[in-house]
N, C-alpha and C positions, 0 to 999 in steps of 0.2 A: 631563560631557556633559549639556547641556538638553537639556529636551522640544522646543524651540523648535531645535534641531539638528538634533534627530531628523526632528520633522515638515517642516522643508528638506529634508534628505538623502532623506527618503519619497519625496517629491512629486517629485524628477527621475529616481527609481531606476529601473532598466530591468528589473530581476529580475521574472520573473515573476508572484510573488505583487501586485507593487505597480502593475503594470501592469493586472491585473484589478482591484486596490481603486480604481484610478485613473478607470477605466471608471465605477464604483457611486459614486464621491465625485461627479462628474457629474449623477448624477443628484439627491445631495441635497448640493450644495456647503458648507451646514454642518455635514455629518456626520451630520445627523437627519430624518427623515420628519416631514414638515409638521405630523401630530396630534401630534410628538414622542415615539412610542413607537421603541422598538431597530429598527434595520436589521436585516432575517430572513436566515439562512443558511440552504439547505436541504438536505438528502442524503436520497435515499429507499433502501428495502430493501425488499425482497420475501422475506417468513419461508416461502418454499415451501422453500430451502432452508439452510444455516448460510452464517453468515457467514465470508467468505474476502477474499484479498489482496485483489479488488477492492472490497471493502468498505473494508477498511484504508486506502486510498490515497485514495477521494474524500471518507472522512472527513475523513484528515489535508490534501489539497487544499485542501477546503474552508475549513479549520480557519485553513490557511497564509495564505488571501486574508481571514478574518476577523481575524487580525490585524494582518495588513497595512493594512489597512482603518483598526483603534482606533490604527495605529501614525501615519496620513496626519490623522486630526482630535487627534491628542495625547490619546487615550484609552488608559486601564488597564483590561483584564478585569475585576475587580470595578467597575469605573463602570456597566455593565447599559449600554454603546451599542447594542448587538448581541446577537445571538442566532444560536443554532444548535440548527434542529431536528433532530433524527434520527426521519425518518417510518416506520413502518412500514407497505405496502399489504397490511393482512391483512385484508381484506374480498374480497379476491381469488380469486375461486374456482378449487380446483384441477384444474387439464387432465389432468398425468398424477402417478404411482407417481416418485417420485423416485431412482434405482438403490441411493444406500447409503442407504438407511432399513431398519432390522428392523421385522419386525412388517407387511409391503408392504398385507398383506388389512383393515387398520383403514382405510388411505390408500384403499387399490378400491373398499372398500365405500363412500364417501362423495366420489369425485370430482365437482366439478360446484358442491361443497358450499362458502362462504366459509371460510377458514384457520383462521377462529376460531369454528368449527362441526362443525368435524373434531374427533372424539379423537386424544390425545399417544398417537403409537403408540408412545414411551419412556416412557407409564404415570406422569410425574412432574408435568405440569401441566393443567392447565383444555382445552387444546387443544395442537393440532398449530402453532398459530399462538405462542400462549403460550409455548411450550417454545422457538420459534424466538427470539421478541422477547428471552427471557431470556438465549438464545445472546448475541444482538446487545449485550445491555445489557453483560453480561459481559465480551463481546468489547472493547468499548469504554471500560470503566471497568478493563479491564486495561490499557490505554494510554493513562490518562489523560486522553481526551478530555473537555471541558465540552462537555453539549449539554443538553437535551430530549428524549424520548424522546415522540413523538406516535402513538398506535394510528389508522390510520381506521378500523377495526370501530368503537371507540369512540365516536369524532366522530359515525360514520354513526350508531349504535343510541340514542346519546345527544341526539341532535338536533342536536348544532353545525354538523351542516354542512347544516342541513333550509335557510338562509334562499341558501342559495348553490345546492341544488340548484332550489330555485323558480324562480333566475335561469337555471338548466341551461333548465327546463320551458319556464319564458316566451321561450327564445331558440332552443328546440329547431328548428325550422325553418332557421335563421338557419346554426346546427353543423349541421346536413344539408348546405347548400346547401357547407360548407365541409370535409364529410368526402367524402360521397360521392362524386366525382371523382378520389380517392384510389384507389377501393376497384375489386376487380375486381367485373364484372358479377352473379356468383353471390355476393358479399358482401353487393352492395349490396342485394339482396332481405330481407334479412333483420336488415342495420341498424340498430343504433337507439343514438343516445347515452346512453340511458340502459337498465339491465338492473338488470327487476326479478325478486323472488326469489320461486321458485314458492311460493303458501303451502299446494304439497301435501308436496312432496318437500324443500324446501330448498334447491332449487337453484337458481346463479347463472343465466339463461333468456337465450341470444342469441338473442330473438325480435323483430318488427316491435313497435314499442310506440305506442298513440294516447296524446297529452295528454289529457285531461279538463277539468280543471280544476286552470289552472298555479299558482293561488293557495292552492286548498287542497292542493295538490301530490297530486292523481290523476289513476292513468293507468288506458289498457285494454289485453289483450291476451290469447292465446290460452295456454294451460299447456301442457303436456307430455303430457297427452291431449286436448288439443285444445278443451279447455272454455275460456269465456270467463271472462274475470276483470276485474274493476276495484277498486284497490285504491289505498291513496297510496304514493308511492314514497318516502315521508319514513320517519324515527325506523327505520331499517334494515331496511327493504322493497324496500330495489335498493340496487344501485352504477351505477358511469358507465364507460362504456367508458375503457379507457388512455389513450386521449389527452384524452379531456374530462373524468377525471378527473386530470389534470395539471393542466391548464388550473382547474380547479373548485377546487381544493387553492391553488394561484399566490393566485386571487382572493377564497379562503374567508381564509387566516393571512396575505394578503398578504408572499409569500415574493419579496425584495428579488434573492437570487443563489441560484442551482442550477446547480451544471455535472451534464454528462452523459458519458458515450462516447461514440466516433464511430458505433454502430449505432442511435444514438436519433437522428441529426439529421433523419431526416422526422420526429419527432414534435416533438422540439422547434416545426418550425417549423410544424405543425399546431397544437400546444398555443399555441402564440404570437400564432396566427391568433383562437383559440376565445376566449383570455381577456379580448382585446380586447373581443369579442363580449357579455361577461357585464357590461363595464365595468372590466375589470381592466386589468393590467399587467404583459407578461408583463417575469422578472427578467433581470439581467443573467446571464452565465454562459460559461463555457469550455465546448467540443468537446475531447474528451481521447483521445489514439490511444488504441487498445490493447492488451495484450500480446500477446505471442508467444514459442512456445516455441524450444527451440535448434536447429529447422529453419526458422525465420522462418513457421510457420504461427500462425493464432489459438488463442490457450488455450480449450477448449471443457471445459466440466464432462463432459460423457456422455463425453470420449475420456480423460480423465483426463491429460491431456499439461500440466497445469499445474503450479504451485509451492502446499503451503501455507505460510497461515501457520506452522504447527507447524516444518512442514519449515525455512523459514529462521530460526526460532528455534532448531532443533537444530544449524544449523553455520552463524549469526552472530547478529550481536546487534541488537539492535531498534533502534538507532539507525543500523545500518547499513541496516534494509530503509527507514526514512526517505527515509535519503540519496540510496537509488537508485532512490527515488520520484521524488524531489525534480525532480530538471534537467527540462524540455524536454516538458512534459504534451502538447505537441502531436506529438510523436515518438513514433513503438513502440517499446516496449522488449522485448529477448527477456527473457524471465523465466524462469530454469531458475539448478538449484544449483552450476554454473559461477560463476557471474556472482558468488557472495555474498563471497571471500576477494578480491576486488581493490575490492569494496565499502565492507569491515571497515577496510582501508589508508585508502583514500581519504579516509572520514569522518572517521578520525585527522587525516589530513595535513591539511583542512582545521581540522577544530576547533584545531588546536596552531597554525596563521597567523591567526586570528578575532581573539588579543590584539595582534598588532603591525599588524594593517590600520586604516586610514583608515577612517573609517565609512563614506564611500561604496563603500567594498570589503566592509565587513562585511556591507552590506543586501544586498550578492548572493553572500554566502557560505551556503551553503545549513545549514550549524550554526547560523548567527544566524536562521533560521526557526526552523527545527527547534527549537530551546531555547523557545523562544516559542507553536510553539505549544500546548502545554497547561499553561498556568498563567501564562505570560511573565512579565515581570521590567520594571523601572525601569529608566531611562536605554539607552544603547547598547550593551553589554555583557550578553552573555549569560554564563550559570550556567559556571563550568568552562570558560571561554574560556583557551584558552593550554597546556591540559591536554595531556599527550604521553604517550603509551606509551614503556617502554625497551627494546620491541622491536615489530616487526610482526608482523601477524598470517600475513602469506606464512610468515616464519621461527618461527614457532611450529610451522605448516604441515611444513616443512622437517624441524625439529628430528624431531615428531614421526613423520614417512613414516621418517627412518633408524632409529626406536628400532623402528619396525613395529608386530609383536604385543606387543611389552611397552611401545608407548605406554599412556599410561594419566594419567588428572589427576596423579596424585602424583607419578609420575616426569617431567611435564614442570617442576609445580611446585621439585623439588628443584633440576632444571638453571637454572631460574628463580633461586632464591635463591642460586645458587652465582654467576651470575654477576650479579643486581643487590643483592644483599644480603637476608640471612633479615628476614621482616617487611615488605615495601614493594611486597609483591604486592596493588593493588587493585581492588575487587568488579570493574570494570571488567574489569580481567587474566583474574580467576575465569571470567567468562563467558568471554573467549573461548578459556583453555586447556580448558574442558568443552568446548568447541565443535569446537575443533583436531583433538581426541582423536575426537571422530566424524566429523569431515569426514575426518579423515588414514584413518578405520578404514574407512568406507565407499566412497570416491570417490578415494582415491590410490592405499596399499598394495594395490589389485588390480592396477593400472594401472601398480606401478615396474617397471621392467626394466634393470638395470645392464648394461650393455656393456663390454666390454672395451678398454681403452687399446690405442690406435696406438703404434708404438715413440714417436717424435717426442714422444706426451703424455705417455708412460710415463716420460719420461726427465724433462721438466718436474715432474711428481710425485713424482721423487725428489729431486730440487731441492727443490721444497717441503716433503716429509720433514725433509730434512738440515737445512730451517730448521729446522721444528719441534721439532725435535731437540733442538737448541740455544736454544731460545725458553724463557722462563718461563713457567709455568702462570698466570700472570697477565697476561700479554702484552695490548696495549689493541685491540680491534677494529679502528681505525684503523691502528697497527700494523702488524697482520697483514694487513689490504686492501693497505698499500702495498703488501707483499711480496710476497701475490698478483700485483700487478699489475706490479711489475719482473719476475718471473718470466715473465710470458706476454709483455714486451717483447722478452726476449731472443732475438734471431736465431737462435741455435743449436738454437732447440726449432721453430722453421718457422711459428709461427703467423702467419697475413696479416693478422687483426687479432684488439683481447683480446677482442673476441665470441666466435671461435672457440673461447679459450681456457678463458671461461666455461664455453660449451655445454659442454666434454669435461670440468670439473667437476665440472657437473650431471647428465651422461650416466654418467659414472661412479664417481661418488661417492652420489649421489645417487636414480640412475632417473629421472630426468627432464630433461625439455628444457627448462625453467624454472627458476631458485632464488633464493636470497637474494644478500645480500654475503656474499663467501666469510668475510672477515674477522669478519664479526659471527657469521656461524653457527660459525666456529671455536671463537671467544671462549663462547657461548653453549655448544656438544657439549663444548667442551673439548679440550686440543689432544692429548693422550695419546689420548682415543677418535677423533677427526678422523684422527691418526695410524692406528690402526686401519683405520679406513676406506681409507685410501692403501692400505695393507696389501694389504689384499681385491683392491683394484682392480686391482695387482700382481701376485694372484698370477694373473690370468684375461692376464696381455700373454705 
């Protein structure tokens, strides 16, 4: 497969990712910015608090349309086309106490104060800011991402962004005329796009501010007791309100793409408005719904009704919280730990079709992102295209909810090697039998309830006994599915159709109203304990 393939199939693909690079190729049709430096990516954070899912998702978003991007001009990751910064707003002064932080009285005493001004109320770095960034770096280079890591304390204290706030200064008037109509009446009194920092207290000041002098970049204005001050707003003597510090940021690094959520689009289209303003250009960028928990409300941090990362690492596997990032960014997605074992399937059942699809099926197979984005690869083909489990993660699910309390790694492992051979269990499998074992311990086994068979099923179950009966302990999955499935054909057991037959299965074999292929969970438990099981169900008709 060419390069010259690939960047064809790019250029008409409808997936997502290539539909936004399509938008920014637009803008620079050979793939480079006129000085010829890298196309900028941007994703911001804010270190008031740790990083979480939605950090992980506009990273990996962002990540997905940058290389779809090097994928549309015939670039490789190491070719430097692009960039990806990861900014951090730790110049941000903080409003309130955050709920899970120890230590609440270091955060009280210094509200008001920039992030990077505050003590680490965790005692282990430089600040409150610091300790966050290093969350984020962490968080980040444990999933591989390639980015940049940008502080604006830094920029601000260090001067870099002194020649961009000058343009704030000289345009201030200009962002008035373009915020204030925004703002409620008791806002706008007190206004000002640029906040500078008391030099008594240290703190971030939302007061009236005069220009001085835009050149040598001083302003004037009143303290916090009320004295007058003039001071320069450069080398980290203020910040810029949110949205003209968006906007200042766009035209300071010349930031090319930044998507948002859907609770930023007034600022977007405020910052959009500002950057104009300064000579810039605001970037291109997706609006991205946002979650929701398993009542269709918004995930809010203070109610705690969200997902973390932790949490979907401890009952599925990181390529599965990808996957069901991946589809449909302009769509809500409920986010709760339901969602993660039909996630775990899914990702399977695509990556194992990725080797026998057409390229233009592969570009909107969301495993042919995903592989790609942190580190991607040559030609069309991604890493481990074709790869298949030799069971699912539902039936691992399964397996484990009948063993109950004596699930456990080992014991699903053993049932594992008996039915696909000792040795051919891989790291992949590992995770998610670690996984099984705590999704099955926390969120099933409370939740099974076995029922008792109707004569009609009772009777069918002994049918399937007397097969089993007769069957070899090696008997082949397929096999054993047929047999199920003549069985629940047969008129004399009443069933209207083999859904029915399923369900009372599940119901009573099982404890639940969902399961696998009866045939492979057999094959997999084994037919002597599956026998068992009938047993049980037997004896409660």
């Amino acid at each position: 497969m060419s390069m010259t393939d690939l960047i064809t199939a790019a250029r008409v693909s409808k997936a997502w990712p290539f539909q936004e690079a399509q938008r920014l190729l637009k803008r620079y049709p050979d793939g480079v910015k006129p000085d010829g430096s890298p196309v900028l990516f941007e994703t911001g954070y804010g270190p008031s608090g740790l990083p979480h899912i939605g950090t992980f998702q506009e990273v990996l978003r962002t990540t997905l349309v940058r290389r779809a991007f090097e994928a549309l001009i015939g670039a490789k990751p190491e070719d430097g086309k692009t960039r990806l910064v990861a900014f951090s707003d730790d110049m941000d002064g903080l409003r309130k106490v955050p709920d899970n932080i120890a230590n609440k009285e270091v955060l009280a005493a210094n509200l008001g104060k920039p992030l990077t001004r505050i003590p680490d109320p965790f005692g282990t770095h430089e600040s409150f800011a610091h300790h966050n960034n290093a969350m984020l770096r962490e968080f980040l280079d444990r999933f591989g991402f390639e980015y940049e890591f940008v502080s604006a304390s830094e920029r601000y204290n260090s001067g870099g962004f002194d020649e961009a706030l000058r343009q704030v200064l000289r345009t201030n008037k200009a962002i008035l005329d373009i915020m204030l109509p925004t703002l409620r009446e008791e806002r706008r009194r007190t206004y000002s796009p640029i906040l500078p920092i008391s030099p008594t207290t240290g703190t971030v000041l939302q007061v009236p501010v005069e220009v001085v002098d835009a050149e040598a970049g001083m302003v004037r204005f009143a303290d916090e007791d009320g004295s007058a001050v003039e001071q320069s707003a450069l080398g980290g003597m203020s910040k810029l309100q949110w949205k003209v510090d968006w906007a200042m940021r766009w035209y300071a690094l010349g930031v090319d793409y930044e998507m948002c959520g859907k609770d930023l689009t007034d600022s977007v289209t405020q910052s959009g408005k500002i950057v104009q303003v300064l000579g810039g250009r605001k970037p291109e960028g997706l609006i991205y719904e946002l979650f929701l928990d398993e009542k269709g409300e918004k995930i809010s941090k203070s109610k705690g009704n969200g997902l973390t990362i932790e949490e979907w690492l401890t009952y599925g596997s990181e390529e599965s919280l990808g996957f069901y990032i991946f589809p449909n960014p302009k769509s809500a997605k409920q986010l709760h730990v339901g969602v993660i074992p039909r996630a775990v399937d899914d990702y399977w059942q695509f990556r194992e079709r990725l080797a026998e699809q057409e390229l233009d099926k592969q570009l909107g197979n969301p495993v042919w992102h995903l592989a790609r984005a942190n580190g991607g690869f040559e030609g069309s083909e991604a890493p481990g295209a074709g790869d298949s489990l030799p069971v699912t993660y539902g039936l691992l699910l399964n397996l484990a909810s009948v063993l109950g309390a004596e699930a456990s790694e080992a014991s699903l492992r053993d049932y594992l090697e008996s039915y696909i051979g000792a040795g051919r269990i891989t790291p992949e499998l590992e995770v998610l039998i670690k996984t099984a074992v705590a999704y099955t311990r926390d969120y099933i086994v409370p939740t099974l309830d076995k029922r008792a068979p109707t004569a009609n099923e009772a009777e069918a179950l002994r049918a399937l006994d007397a097969y089993l009966a007769d069957a070899a302990e090696d008997t082949s999955a397929e096999d054993l599915q047929t047999e199920v499935y003549e069985i629940g054909k047969r008129e004399e057991y009443g069933f209207e159709n083999l859904r029915d037959w399923f369900k009372a299965l599940y119901q009573t074999l099982l404890g639940s109203d969902q399961g696998p292929r009866m045939g492979s969970f057999i094959a997999l438990y084994g037919i002597a304990n599956s026998r068992k099981l009938i047993a049980e169900a037997l004896a409660k008709a």
